[in-house]
C-alpha positions in Angstrom: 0.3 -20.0 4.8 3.2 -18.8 2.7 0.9 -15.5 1.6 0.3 -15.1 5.4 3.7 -15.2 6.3 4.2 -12.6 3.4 1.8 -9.9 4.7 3.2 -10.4 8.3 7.0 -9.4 7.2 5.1 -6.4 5.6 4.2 -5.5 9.0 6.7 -6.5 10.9 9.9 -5.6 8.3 10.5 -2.0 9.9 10.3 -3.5 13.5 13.2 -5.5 12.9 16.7 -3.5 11.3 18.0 -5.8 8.7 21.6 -6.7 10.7 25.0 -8.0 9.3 25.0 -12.4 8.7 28.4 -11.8 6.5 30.2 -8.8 5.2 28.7 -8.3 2.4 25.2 -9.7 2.8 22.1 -8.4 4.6 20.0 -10.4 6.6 17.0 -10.3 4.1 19.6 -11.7 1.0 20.5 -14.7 3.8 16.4 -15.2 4.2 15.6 -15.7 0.6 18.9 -18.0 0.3 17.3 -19.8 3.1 14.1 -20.0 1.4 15.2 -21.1 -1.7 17.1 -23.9 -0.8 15.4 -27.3 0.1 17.8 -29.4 2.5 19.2 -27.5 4.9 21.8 -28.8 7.1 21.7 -26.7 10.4 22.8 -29.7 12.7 20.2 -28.1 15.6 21.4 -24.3 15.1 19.6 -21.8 14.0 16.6 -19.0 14.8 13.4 -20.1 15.7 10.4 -17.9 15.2 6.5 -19.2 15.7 3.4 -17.0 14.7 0.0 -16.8 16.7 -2.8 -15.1 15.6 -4.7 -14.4 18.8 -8.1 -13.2 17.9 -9.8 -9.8 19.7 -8.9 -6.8 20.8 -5.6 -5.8 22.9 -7.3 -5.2 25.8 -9.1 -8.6 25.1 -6.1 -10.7 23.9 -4.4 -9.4 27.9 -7.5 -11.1 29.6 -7.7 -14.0 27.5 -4.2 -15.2 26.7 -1.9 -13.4 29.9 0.9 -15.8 29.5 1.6 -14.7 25.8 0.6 -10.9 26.5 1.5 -9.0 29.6 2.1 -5.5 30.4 5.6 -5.8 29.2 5.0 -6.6 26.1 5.8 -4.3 23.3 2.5 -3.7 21.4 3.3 -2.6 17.6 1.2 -0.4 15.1 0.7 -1.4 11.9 2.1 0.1 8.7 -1.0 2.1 7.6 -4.6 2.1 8.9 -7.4 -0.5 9.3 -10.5 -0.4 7.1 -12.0 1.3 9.9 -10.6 4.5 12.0 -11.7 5.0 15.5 -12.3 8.0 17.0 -9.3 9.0 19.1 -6.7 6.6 17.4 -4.0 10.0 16.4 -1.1 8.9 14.1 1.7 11.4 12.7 4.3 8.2 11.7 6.6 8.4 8.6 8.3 5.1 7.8 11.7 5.9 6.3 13.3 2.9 4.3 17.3 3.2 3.7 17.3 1.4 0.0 20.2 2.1 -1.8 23.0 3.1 -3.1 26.1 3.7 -5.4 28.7 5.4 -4.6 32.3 6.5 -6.6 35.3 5.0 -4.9 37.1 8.6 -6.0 40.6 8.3 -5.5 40.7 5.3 -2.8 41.3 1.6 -5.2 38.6 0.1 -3.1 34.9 1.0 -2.8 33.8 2.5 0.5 32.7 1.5 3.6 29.5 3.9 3.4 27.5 4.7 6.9 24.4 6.3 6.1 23.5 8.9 9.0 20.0 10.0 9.3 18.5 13.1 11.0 15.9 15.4 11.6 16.3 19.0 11.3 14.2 22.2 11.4 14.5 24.9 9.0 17.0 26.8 11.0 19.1 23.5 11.0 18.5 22.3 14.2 18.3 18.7 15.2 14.6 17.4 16.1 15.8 15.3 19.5 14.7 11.4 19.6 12.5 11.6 16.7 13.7 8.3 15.4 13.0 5.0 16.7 14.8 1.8 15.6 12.4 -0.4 16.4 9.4 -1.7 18.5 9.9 -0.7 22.1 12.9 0.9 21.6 13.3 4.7 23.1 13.6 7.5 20.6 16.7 8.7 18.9 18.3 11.6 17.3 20.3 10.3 14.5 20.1 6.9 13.0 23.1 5.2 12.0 22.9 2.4 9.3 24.7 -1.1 8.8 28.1 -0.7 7.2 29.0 -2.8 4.3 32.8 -3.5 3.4 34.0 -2.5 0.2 30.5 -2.8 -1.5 30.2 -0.1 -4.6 26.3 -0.8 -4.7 25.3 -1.5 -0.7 21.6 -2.7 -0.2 20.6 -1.6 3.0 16.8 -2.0 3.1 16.9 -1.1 7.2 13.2 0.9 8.3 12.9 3.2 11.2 10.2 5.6 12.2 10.1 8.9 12.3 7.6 10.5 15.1 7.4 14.3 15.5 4.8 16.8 16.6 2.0 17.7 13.6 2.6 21.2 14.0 6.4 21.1 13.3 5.9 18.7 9.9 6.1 22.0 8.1 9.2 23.2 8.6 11.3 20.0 9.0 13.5 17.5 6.8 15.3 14.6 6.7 19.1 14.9 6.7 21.3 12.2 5.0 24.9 12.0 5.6 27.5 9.3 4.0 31.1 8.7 5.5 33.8 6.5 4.7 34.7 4.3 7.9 38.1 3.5 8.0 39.1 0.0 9.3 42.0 1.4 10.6 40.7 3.4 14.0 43.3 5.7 14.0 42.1 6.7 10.3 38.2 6.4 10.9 38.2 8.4 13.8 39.3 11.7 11.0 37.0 10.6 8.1 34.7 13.1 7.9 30.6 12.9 5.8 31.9 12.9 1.6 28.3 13.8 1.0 24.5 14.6 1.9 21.3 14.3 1.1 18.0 16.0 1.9 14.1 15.6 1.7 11.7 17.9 3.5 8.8 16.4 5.2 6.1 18.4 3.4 5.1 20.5 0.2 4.9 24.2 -0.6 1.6 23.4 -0.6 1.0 21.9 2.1 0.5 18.4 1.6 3.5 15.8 2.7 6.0 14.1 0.8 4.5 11.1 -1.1 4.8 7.3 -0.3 7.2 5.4 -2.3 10.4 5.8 -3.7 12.7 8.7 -3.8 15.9 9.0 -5.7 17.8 11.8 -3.4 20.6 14.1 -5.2 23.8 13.4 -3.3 25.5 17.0 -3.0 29.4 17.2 -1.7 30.1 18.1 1.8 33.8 19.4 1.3 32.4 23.0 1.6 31.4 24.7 4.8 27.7 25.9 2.8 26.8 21.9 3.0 25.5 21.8 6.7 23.8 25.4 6.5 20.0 24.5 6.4 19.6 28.1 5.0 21.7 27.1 1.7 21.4 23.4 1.1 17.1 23.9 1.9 16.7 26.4 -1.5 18.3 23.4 -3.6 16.3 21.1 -5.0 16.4 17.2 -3.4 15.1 14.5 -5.7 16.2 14.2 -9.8 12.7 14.2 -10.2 12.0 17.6 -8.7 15.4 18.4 -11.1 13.1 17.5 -13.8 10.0 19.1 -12.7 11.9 23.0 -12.5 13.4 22.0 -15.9 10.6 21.5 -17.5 9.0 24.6 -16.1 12.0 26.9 -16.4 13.1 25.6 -19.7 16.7 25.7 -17.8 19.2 23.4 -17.7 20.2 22.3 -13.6 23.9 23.2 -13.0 25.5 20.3 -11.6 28.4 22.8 -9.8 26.1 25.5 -8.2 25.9 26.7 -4.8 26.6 23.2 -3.6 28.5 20.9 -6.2 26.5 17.7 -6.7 28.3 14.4 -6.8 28.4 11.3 -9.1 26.8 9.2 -6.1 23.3 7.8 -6.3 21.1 7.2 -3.3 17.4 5.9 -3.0 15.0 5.6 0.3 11.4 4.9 0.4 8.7 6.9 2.7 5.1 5.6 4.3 3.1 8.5 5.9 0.4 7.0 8.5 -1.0 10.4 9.6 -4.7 11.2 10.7 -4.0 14.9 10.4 -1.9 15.5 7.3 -2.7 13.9 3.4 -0.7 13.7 0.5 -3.8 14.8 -1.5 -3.7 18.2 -2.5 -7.7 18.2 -3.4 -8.4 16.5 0.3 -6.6 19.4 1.1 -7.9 22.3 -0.7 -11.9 20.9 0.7 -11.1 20.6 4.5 -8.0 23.1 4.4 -8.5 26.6 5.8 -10.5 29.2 3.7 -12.9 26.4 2.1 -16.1 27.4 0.9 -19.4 25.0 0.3 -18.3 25.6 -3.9 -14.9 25.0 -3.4 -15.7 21.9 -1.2 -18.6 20.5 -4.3 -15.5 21.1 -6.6 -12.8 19.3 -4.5 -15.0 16.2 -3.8 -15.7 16.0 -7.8 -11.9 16.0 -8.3 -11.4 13.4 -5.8 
């Protein structure tokens, strides 16, 4: 039961935002507590939750068990794809997970009170509108705005959301990370203004998209008006390890005060692709992409 349990939350973690229990404590953190401790006095408070497994299809389920399923019910997809694929069943979903961070107080004598901001953008800088949904049945949105944790150097965040756009305009976009201080004061928050930002585009020179799993994002400063110009920021490079990558090949050292200074701060998400039109695979690629011969194919299945 407890492995169950375990490959449910898999499934259902992005479909329900990790929310606030304390102020410096995730939901997730107040789970395991949970968990881990044996007697727990909740004197008849507390959240219930019960699982079903209702066997058959949806449309099956509906007939069979109306009471528990009905048309209002939100119906959620699973993160990735079943054993088998059904003609018809089209997916271009990325799973974006907020991880964490670390982040220099500067010249304040308390950490900050980050808000991460996320975003879609084209290449000409333009917001992609309600690409980003929350949660199950929720409608799209255009930025995503995280928990805020108070006076944490090192927040953990963990919150999922889904990014949905068209298949045709995955080439040319990215994901936009801001940061801001929020101010418990409101006369002071309401002037705080993003201390940095992060990007990560959404596919490859070469045409195959940005690969599941974790990301360590270079935190550039936003104190200069070049920051929010897609043109500039989108020629730097967005993860250390693509830092170490044009090192490597350029034999160059990467100056850490060019066009856009970086900063000392550290942040880390996580992706899932569940696409039926776009791989990570650059030999899937080359054998079904355009210009593919019956040789180039042999030699791209051999690779695979």
């Amino acid at each position: 039961m407890e492995t169950y349990i375990r490959q449910r939350q898999l499934i259902m973690s992005p479909l329900i935002p990790s929310r606030v229990i304390g102020e410096n404590e995730p939901l997730t953190a107040v789970f395991n507590k949970v968990i881990a401790t044996r007697e727990v006095n909740h004197k008849g408070q507390g959240l219930f939750v019960t699982l079903k497994l209702l066997p058959g299809d949806l449309v099956q389920v509906r007939k069979d068990f109306p009471h528990f399923v009905d048309r209002s019910t939100v119906i959620v997809r699973k993160m990735g794809f079943p054993e088998i694929i059904l003609p018809g069943n089209v997916r271009n979903d990325i799973y974006v997970t907020l991880l964490q961070g670390e982040f220099d107080r500067g010249k304040k004598k308390t950490p900050k009170n980050v808000e991460v901001i996320l975003s879609i953008h084209d290449d000409e800088g333009n917001p992609m509108e309600k690409a980003i949904f929350p949660g199950a049945g929720y409608d799209g949105i255009t930025e995503y705005k995280s928990v805020i944790y108070y006076q944490v150097k090192q927040p953990c965040w963990n919150e999922t959301v889904k990014v949905t756009i068209p298949i045709e305009d995955v080439c040319r976009c990215h994901m936009r990370v801001m940061f801001r201080h929020r101010s418990s004061q409101e006369s002071r928050d309401k002037s705080e203004k993003p201390f940095g930002m992060a990007f990560v585009k959404l596919m490859k020179g070469d045409g195959t998209t940005l690969k599941d799993g974790r990301h360590e994002l270079i935190v550039y400063k936003v104190d200069v008006k070049k920051a929010e110009d897609a043109k500039v920021y989108l020629t730097l490079p967005t993860t250390w390890a693509e830092v170490e990558q044009i090192e490597k090949q350029t034999a160059k050292q990467f100056h850490h005060s060019g066009v856009i200074p970086v900063t000392k701060d550290s942040f880390q998400i996580a992706t899932l692709t569940c696409s039926t039109k776009l791989t990570q695979n650059g030999d899937l690629l080359g054998a079904f992409g355009p210009g593919h011969s019956w040789l180039k194919l042999h030699m791209c299945f051999e690779q695979i």
